[in-house]
N, C-alpha and C positions, 0 to 999 in steps of 0.2 A: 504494500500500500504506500500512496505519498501523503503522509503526513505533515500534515502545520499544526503548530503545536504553540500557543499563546501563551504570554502573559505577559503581565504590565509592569512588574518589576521581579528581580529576582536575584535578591543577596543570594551570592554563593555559600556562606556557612553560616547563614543565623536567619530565621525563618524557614518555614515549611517550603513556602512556593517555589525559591531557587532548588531545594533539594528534591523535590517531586520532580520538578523540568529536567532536572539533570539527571538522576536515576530512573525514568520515566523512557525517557529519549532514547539514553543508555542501550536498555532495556528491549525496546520497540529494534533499535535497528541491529541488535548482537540477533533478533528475531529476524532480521532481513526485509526489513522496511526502511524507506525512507524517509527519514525525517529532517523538516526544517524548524528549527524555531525561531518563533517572531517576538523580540521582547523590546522592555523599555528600559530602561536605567533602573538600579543598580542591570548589567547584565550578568548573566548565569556562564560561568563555568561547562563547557560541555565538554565529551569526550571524543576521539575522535571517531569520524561517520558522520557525524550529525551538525548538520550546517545551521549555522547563526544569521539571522536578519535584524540587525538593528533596528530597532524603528524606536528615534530618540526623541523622546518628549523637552521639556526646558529644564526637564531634574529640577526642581524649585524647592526641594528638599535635601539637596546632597550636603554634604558633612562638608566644610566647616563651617556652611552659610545653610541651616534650613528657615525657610517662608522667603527666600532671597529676591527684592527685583530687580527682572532682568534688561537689559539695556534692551531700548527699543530696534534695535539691531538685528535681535537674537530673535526679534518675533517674524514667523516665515510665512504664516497664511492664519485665515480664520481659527482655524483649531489653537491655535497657540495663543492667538488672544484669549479665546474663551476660557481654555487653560487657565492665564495669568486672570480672569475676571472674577471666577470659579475662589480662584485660591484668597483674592484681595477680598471677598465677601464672605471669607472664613470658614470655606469648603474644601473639599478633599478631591481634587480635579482627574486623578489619574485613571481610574477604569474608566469615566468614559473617553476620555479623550486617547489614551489608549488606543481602547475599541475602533474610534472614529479612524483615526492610522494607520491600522492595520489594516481595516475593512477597506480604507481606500488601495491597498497595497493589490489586498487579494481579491479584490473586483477584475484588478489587469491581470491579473495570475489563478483564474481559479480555474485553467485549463491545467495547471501544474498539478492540482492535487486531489486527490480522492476523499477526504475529508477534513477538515479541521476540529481541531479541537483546545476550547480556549479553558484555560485553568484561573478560575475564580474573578476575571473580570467584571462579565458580564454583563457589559456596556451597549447602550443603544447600536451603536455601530455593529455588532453581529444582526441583529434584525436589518441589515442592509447589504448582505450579501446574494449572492444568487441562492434563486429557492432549489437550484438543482443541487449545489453544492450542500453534503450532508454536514450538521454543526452538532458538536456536543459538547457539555461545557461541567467539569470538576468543581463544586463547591464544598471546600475541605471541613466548612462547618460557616452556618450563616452570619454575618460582622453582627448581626443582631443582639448575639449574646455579649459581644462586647461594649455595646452600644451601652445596655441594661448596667453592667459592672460599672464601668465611667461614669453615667449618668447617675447611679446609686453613691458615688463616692465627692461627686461633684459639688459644690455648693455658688450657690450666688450668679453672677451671669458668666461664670463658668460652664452651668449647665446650657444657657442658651447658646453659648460658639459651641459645646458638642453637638447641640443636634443638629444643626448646621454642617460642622463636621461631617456627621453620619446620614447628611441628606441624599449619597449618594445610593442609598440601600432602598431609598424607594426605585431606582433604577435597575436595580439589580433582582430585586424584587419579581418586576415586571417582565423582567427579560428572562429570569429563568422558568418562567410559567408560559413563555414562549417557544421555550427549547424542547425537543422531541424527546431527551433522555438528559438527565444529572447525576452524573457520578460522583458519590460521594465516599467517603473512608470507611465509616461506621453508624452502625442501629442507633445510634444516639444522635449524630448529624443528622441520619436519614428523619427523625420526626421531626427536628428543629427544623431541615429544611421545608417540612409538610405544613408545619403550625406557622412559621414567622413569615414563609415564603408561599405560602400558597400552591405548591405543586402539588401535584396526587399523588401519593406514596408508590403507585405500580411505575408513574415515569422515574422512579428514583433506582439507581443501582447501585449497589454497597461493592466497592472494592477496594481493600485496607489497601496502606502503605507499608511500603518494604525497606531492608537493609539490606547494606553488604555483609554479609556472613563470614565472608574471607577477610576482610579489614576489621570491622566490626565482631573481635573474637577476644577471648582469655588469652594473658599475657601469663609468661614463665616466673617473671619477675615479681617477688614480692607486693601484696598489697599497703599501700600507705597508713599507717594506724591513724586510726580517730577522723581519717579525712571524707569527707561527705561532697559529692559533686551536684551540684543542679544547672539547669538550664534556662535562659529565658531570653525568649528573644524579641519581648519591647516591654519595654518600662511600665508597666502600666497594673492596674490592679485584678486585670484576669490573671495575670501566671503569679500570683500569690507571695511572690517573694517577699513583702514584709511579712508574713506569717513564718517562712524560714527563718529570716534573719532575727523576727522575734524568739524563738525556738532554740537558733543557736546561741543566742546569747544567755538562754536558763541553761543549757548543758553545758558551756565552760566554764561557768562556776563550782561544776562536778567533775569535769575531765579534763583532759586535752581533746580538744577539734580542731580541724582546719576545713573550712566552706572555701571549694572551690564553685564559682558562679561565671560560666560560660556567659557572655553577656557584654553588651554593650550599653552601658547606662549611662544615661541622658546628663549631660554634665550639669553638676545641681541640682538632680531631681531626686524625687522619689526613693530611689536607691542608695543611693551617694549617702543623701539626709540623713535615713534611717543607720546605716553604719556609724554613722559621727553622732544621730543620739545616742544608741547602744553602746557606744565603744569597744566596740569589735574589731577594728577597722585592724587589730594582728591577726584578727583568727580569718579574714576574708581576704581570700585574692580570686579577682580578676581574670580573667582571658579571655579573649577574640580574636576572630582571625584566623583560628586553626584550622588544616585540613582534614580530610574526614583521617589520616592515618594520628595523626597528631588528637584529635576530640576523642580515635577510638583507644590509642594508648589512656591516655589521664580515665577516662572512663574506665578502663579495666584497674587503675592502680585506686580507685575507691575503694574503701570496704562498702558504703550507702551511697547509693543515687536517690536524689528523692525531688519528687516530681509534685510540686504545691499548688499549684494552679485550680481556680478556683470552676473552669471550666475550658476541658478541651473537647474538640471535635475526634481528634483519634491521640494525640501525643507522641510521634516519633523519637524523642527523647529517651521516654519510657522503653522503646524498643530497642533503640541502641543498647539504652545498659543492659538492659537481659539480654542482647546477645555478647557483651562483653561476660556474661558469668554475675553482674552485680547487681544485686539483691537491691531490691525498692520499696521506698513510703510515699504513698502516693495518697493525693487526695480522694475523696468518694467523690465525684463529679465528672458532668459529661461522659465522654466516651471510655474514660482512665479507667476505668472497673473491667469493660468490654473488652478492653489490650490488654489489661497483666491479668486474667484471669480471676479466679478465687482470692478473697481474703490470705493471708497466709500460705500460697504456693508458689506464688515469684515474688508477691509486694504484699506489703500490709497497708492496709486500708485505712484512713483515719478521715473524718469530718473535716470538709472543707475550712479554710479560714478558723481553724482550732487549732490556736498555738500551746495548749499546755498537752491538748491528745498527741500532735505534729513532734512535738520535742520527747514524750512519753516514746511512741514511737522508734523513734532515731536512736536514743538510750537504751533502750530494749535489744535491738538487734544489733549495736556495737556493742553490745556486751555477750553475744552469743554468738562466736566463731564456727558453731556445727550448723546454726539456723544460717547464718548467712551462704555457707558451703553450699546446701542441700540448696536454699531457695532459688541462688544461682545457678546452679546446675539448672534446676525446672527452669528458671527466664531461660536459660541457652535453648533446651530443646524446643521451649513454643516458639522461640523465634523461628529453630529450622524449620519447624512445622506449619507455622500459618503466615512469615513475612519475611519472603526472599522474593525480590524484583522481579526476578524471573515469573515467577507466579503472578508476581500483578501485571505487566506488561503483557500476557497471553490472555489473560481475564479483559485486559482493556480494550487489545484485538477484537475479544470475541464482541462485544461492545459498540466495534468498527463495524467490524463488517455486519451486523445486523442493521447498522443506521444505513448504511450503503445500500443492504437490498431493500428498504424500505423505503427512500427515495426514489431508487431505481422504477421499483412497482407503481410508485406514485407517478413518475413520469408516464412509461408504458401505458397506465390507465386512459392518462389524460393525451396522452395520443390515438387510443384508441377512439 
């Protein structure tokens, strides 16, 4: 098949979306497909086989300048204003103007490809492509739940630039109850996208995300005592990290810990703050940046990985460390119950946003060498068992090619 394969931004090592396109891609063409993908700034890392299209927005949020503007120069046709008009009235401009981009792209090119498939945009601009060419569209979990968390923690006319912000979701909305099939990760996305989104549960199809099993593996070397790894890849109050950092800071009063926090946090926010009230600021280090051999090392050299977030769609993170061997505390929320299985057979389970159960927890199982052994071992084998890429990239096929002859008949009909 010739695949296009979207998205509108796509960090290489921090967020879902670059790691989906990249292992996805991967994936699709070690199967003998061809695939192109069409992204926007940050762009995605790919491997080789699989071709990159730029399609560059004004990045109006890139580091070390984000809400930046930009010289009247830089502006090249209507979308780029809208863009910059979008963002100066306290919105979040990038799926659709995205969409608008690409669609213009593969209007001239949609003799190139057998289907597309755009990963969580879902921007006006797909409903303007040809209606022969078949469209399916990945929503890893709907922004809606993050909307709620924000908006719950927001006060004063803070909360009115978010909803503003998150005005984008009535588009996304509308456009995925447009689309003939949504792929999403897990039973727990799949209702959120039913109830927030409006789709019918039969157009929805559940197909988790994967690891590398070969990078993503147990290490020979010694595990690190007392050190506890987490991930979080935006500052904000879904992925729960002030409840960790509340947490870590009751257990070294009792031990030795070291919080290692994958992350890049917003300088002077949220995360930074909370370390310098706590004073923690020796027991917590930092990293960014890693590649997936470097995130799957330190992941293996944990004794705990623990995944606090107060709602995920599936949580890759989670998946990584069981298949590094390392034993998990994970919150009860969204999809996080559905990946690591049972209470106590990869991960212990503890009430979201509960930092004295959250540090109870973590205390518990650094203090037991045989439970951590045994629990890792079980994370290692469910991972071979339900999320190796290979499996998802032929699940996603199957996927294709059903949208393909359903178009197909559609046409033929209508010739008839």
């Amino acid at each position: 098949m010739r695949i296009a394969l979207l998205s509108y931004r796509s960090k290489p090592h921090c967020g879902g979306q670059g790691v989906y396109v990249r292992h996805l891609s991967r994936g699709l063409a070690e199967l003998g497909h061809r695939v192109e993908v069409f992204s926007g700034q940050p762009y995605p890392e790919l491997d080789d086989g699989v071709e990159l299209t730029r399609v560059p927005s004004l990045d109006l949020y890139r580091e070390p300048d984000p809400f930046r503007t930009p010289h009247w120069r830089e502006l090249r046709d209507p979308i780029d204003a809208l863009e910059v008009g979008i963002m100066w009235t306290a919105g979040f401009p990038e799926p659709l103007t995205f969409s608008l981009r690409a669609a213009r792209l593969l209007r001239r090119r949609a003799a190139d490809f057998d289907i597309v498939h755009d990963n969580q945009s879902l921007g006006y601009g797909l409903l303007g492509l040809p209606r022969d060419l078949p469209v399916v569209a990945t929503v890893h979990h709907p922004i809606t739940q993050d909307r709620r968390l924000d908006l719950a923690a927001a006060t004063g006319t803070r909360r009115l630039t978010l909803r503003r912000w998150y005005g984008f979701l009535r588009m996304q909305a509308r456009v995925a109850r447009r689309m003939p099939e949504v792929i999403t990760v897990s039973e727990s996305s799949a209702r959120d996208i039913a109830g927030d989104f409006g789709v019918p549960r039969e157009r929805i199809r559940v197909i988790p995300l994967g690891v590398d099993g070969q990078t993503f593996r147990p290490r020979e070397t010694p595990r690190v005592s007392g050190r506890i790894i987490a991930m979080a890849s935006a500052d904000t109050p879904l992925k729960g990290v002030r409840t960790l950092l509340e947490a870590v800071a009751k257990l070294r009063t009792e031990r030795d810990v070291e919080l290692v926090l994958v992350a890049r946090p917003t300088p002077g926010g949220p995360t930074e703050r909370m370390i310098d009230e706590l004073a923690i600021g020796d027991a917590v280090r930092i990293v960014n940046g890693l590649s997936d051999e470097e995130l799957a090392t330190l992941l293996a050299s944990a004794e705990v990985a623990c995944v606090p977030s107060l709602h995920e769609g599936f949580s890759l993170p989670a998946v990584e460390a069981m298949a590094c061997a390392t034993p998990l505390v994970v919150s009860r929320a969204g999809a996080i119950p559905e990946v690591v299985g049972p209470d106590g057979e990869c991960a212990d389970l503890v009430p979201p946003g509960d930092t004295e159960a959250l540090a109870h927890a973590l205390a518990a199982l650094l203090e037991d060498p045989r439970r951590r052994l045994r629990m890792g071992e079980a994370g290692r084998a469910r991972v071979i068992n339900r999320y190796i890429w290979e499996s998802v990239a032929r699940a996603t096929v199957d996927c294709y090619a059903e949208n393909i002859d359903r178009v197909g008949t559609a046409r033929r009909a209508t010739a008839c």
